[in-house]
C-alpha positions as CSV (number, residue, x, y, z in Angstrom):
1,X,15.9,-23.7,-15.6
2,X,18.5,-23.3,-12.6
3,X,17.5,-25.0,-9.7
4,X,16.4,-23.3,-6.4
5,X,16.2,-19.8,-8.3
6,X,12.4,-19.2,-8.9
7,X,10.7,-19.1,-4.5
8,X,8.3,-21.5,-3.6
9,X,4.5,-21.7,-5.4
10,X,2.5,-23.3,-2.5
11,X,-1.2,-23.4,-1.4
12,X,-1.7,-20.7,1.0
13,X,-4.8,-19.5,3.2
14,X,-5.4,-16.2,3.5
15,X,-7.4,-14.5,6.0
16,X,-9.1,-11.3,6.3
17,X,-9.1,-10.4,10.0
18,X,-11.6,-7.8,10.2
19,X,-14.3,-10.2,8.5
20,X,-13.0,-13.6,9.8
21,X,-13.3,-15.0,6.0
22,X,-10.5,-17.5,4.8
23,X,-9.8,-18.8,1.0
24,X,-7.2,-21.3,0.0
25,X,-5.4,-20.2,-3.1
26,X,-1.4,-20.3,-4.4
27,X,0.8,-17.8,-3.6
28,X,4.7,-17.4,-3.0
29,X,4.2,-15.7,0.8
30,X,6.0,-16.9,3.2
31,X,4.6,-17.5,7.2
32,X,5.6,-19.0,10.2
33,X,1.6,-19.6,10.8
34,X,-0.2,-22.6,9.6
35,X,-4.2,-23.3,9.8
36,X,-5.9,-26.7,9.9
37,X,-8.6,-26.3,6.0
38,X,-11.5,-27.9,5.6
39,X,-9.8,-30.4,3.8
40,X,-7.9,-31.7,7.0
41,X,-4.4,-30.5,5.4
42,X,-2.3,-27.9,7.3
43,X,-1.3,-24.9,5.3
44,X,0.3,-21.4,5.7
45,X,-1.6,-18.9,6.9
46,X,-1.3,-15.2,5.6
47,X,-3.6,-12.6,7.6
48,X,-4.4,-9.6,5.6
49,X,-6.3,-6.5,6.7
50,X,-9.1,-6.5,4.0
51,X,-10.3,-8.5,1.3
52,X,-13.3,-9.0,-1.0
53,X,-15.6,-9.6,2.3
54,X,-14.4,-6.5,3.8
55,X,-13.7,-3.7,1.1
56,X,-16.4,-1.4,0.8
57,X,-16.3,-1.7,-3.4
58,X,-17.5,-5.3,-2.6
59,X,-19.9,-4.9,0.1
60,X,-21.6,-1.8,-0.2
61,X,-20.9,-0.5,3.0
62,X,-18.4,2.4,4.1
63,X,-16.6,2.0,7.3
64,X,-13.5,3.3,8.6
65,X,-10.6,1.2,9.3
66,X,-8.4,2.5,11.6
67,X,-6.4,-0.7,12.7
68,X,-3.0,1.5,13.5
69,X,-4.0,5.0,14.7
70,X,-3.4,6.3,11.6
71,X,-6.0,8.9,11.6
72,X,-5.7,10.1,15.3
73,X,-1.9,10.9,13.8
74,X,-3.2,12.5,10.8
75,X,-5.7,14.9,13.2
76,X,-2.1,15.3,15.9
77,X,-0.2,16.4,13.3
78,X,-2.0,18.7,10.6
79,X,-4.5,20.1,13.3
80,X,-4.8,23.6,13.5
């Protein structure tokens, strides 16, 4: 294989910022972050907006997610 041609496979944590719930795993993502695990190693942090602690499929709740306004433009811009 060439060298320097496939990106980095790392161990990455990844957490969900609605539910505060972290999970190491491997990913290629890239971040400028890092987060002390319970392992004592440092490692990348990646924040996503929802994950299996959060999503209503998983947790058998509905709630509304409006982290960016995107509903109050929705309402501004199709209201009648």
């Amino acid at each position: 294989m060439k060298a320097d041609l496939h990106p980095n496979y790392r161990d990455v944590v990844f957490q969900d910022v609605t539910s505060d719930f972290k999970f190491l795993t491997r990913s290629t993502m890239a971040s400028k972050e890092t987060i002390k695990w319970e392992d004592g190693n440092d490692y990348p942090l990646i924040k996503v907006e929802i994950s299996s602690a959060s999503h209503p499929f998983y947790t058998g709740q509905n709630k509304v997610m409006d982290t960016s306004g995107r509903i109050d433009k929705f309402k501004k811009r199709y209201a009648k």
